[in-house]
Structures are given as C-alpha cells and as structure tokens.
C-alpha positions as CSV (number, residue, x, y, z in Angstrom):
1,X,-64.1,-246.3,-155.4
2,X,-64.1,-246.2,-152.0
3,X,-67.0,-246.7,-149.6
4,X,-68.2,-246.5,-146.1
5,X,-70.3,-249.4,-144.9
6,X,-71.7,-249.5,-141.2
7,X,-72.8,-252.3,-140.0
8,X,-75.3,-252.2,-137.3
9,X,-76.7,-254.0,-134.9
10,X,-77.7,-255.3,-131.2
11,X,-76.7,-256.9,-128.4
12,X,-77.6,-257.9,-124.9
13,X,-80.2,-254.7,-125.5
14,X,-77.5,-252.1,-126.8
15,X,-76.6,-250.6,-130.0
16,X,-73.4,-252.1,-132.0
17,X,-72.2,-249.9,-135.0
18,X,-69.2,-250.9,-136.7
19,X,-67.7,-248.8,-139.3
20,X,-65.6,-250.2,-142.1
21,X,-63.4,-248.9,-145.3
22,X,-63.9,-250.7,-148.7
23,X,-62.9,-250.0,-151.7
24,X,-62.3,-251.1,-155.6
25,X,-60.9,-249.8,-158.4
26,X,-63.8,-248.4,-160.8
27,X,-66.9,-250.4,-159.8
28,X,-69.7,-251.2,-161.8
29,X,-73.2,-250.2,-160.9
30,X,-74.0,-253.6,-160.0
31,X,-71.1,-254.2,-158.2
32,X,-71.7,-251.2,-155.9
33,X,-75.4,-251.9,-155.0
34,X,-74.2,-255.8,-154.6
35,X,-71.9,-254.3,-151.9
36,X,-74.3,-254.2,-149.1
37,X,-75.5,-258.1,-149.6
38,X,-71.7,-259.4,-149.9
39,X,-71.2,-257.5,-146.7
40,X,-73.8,-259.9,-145.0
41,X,-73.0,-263.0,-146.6
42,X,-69.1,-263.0,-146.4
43,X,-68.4,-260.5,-142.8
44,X,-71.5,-260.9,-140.8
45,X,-71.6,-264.7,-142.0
46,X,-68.2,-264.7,-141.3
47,X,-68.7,-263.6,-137.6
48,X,-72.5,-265.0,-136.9
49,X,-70.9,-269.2,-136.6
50,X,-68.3,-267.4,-133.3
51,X,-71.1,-265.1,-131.6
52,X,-74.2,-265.7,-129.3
53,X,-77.5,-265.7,-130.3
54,X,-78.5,-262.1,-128.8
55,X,-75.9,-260.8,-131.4
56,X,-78.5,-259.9,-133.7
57,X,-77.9,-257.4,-137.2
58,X,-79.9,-255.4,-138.8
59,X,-78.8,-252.7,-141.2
60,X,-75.5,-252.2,-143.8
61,X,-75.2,-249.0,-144.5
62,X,-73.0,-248.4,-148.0
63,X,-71.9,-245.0,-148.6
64,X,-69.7,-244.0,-152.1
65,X,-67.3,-241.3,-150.8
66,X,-66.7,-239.8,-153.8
67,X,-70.5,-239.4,-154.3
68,X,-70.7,-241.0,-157.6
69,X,-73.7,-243.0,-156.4
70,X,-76.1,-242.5,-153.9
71,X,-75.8,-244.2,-150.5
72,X,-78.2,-246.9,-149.8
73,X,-79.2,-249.3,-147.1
74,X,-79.1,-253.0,-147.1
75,X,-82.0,-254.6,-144.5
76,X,-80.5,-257.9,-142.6
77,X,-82.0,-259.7,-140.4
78,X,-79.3,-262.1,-139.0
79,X,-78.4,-263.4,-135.4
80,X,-75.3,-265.6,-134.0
81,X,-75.9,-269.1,-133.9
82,X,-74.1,-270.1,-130.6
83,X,-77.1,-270.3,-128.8
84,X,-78.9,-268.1,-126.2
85,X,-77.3,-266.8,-123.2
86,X,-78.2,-265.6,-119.7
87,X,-74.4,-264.2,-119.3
88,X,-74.5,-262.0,-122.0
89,X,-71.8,-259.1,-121.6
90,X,-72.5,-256.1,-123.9
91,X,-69.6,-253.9,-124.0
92,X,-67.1,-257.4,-124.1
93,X,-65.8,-257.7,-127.7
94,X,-62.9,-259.3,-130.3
95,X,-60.7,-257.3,-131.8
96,X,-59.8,-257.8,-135.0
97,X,-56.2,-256.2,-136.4
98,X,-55.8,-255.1,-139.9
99,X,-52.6,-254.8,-141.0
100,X,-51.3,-252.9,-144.8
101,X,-47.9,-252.5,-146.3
102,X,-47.7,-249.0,-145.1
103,X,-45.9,-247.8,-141.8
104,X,-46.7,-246.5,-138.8
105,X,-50.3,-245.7,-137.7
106,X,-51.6,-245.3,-140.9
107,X,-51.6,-248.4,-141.7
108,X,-53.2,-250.1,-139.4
109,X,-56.9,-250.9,-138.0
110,X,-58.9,-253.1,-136.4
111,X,-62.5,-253.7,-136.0
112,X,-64.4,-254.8,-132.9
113,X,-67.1,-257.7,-132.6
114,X,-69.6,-257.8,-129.8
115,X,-71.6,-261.3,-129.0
116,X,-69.6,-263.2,-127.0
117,X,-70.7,-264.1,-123.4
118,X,-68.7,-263.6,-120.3
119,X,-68.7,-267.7,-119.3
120,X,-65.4,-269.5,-119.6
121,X,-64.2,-267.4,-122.7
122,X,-61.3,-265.5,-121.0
123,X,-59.2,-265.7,-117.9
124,X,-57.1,-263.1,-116.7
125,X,-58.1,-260.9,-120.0
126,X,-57.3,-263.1,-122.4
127,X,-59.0,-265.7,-124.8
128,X,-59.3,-268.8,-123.6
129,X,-57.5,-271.4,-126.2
130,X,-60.4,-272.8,-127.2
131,X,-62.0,-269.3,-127.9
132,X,-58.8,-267.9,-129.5
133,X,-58.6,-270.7,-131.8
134,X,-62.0,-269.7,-133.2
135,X,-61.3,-265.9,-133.5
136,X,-57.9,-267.4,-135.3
137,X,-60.4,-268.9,-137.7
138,X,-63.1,-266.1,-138.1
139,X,-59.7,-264.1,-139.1
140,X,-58.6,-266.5,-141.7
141,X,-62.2,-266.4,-143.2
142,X,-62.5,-262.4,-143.3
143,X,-59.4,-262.7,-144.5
144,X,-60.2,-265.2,-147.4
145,X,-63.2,-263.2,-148.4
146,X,-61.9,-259.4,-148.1
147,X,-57.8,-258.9,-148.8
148,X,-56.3,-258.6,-151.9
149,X,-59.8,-258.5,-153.9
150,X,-59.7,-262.1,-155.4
151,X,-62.3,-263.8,-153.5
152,X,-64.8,-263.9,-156.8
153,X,-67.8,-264.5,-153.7
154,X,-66.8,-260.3,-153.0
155,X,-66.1,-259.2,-156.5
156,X,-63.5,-258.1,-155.9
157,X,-64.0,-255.3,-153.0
158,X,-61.3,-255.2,-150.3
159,X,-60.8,-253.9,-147.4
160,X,-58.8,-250.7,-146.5
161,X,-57.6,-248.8,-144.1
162,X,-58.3,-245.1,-144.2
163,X,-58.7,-241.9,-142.1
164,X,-61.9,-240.0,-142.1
165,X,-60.5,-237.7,-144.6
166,X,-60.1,-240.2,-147.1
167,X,-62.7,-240.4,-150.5
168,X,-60.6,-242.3,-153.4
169,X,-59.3,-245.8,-153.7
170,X,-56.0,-244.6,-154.4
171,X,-55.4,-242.8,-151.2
172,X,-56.5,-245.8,-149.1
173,X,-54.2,-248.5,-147.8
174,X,-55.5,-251.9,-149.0
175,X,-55.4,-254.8,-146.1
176,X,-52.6,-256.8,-146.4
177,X,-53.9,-259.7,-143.0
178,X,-56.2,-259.7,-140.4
179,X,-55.4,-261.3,-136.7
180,X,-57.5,-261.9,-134.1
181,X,-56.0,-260.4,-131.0
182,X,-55.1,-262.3,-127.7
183,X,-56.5,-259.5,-125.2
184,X,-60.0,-259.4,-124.3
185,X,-61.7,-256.0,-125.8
186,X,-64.3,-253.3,-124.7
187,X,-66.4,-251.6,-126.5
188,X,-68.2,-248.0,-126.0
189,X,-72.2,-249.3,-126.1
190,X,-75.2,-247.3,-126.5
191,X,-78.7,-247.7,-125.3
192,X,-81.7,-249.1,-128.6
193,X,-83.0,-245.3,-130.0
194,X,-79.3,-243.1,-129.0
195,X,-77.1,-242.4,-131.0
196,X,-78.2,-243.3,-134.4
C-alpha cells in the first residue's frame, strides 16, 4: 500500500503543507489507521526538538491511493519547543534530501521544514555549524524511524519517493538516506484560510 499523508500546519501566521509518500507492503487495518499517529510521534517529533515555538501542527492527513480504505484525518496539536521568537521568518525553511537506489530524478526528493528564525542561523545562505549539526541530527532520526521499514516504533511504513501518478507500493522507490542540506531553503507560504 501506498499512501499520501499531508502534514499541515502554521507558522509566523501562514499555512505550512507538507506532502509525503509512504508506503508498505499489504498493511493491516490497524496499521493503516495507526499511520496518522506514527506520523506525529516519529516526523513531527522528529522535527518539533530543531524548530521554534510559532511552528505549530495541526492536521495529518492519510490518504490510501489505491482506495482500499478510506482516507482519514489525524487531529495534532503540537508546537516546536525552541522557544518563542520575535524574528520569525515564514517562508525560511530546511531542506531535507531523500535519496533511493534508483537513478536520475526519479529517485530523489526532499521535503521542506519551516520554523526556524532568521537570528544567527545562517550566514551567506548557509547553516550556520551549529545549526547544520542539528539538521545533521533531525536527518539521522527521520532516518532511524522511516527507511528500510524496521523501526518497530513505525511498523514498518517507509518512506518513498513517487510521482503524482503513482498508487501501488511496488511502483514507488523506497528511501534509501535522508541529508540535511547545507543551503538555506524557501518555501512558497500561504495566508490562514487560502489554499486549503
């Protein structure tokens, strides 16, 4: 099975949507409605200990694409822990690189994070050290939790890469490693009530 979970959420007073590709080979019932909560626990918690405090997350959206079962959504209610900021920047963001065993662009994607605030973090566009050490490590944990589906915390759903197109596990290229990337990232940002 392979699903579409979007993550939503807010920052600095704009929308964040983030759109990901999961899949498993033939699910159980209970593993596919326990996909939304794993989704908080092991990639927002993943992400909440690096962001700032305005990062706030609200909804996971799980969709089956091979309509087997119906799509669902999983409330949260979660927020970064680095404390409040006055220098918020909304549309600043860390990339995230996802690489598979397959070639070319097709095997590759990444996945942007908003939350982090424009003090000190970067110079010149890129991660300061200290910064890029903790992307380095939010990496390694996504990683942990989310390739090669062995983390028993996941039950064993992994990330994939896919194109829209895409419905079945089979035709989606499982994550081999996530990086963090070096470069300072932007992100397109919405206004609270467009575009959802």
């Amino acid at each position: 099975m392979l699903c579409r979970v979007t993550i939503y959420g807010t920052y600095g007073g704009q929308g964040h949507i983030n759109v990901l590709n999961i899949g498993k080979d033939a699910p159980s019932l209970l593993d596919y409605f326990s996909l939304g909560q794993n989704v908080e626990d092991f990639w927002i918690g993943t992400h909440k200990g690096n962001v700032q405090q305005q990062m706030q997350w609200n909804r996971v959206h799980v969709e089956d694409l091979s309509h087997t079962y119906d799509a669902y959504d999983h409330p949260v209610s979660q927020n970064g822990v680095l404390g409040s900021t006055q220098l918020y920047c909304p549309f600043l963001c860390a990339v995230f690189k996802f690489h598979t065993h397959t070639p070319g662009r097709h095997g590759r994607g990444r996945s942007s994070q908003g939350g982090y605030d424009g003090a000190n973090v970067f110079n010149g566009g890129l991660w300061a050290i200290g910064t890029k050490n903790r992307l380095d490590d939010v990496a390694t944990g996504l990683a942990g939790y989310w390739v090669g589906g062995i983390d028993v915390n996941t039950h064993g759903w992994m990330l994939c890469v896919a194109s829209r197109s895409v419905t079945t596990f089979d035709e989606a290229h499982p994550v081999t490693s996530i990086t963090a990337s070096s470069k300072v990232g932007t992100i397109n940002t919405r206004k609270i009530g467009r575009g959802f």
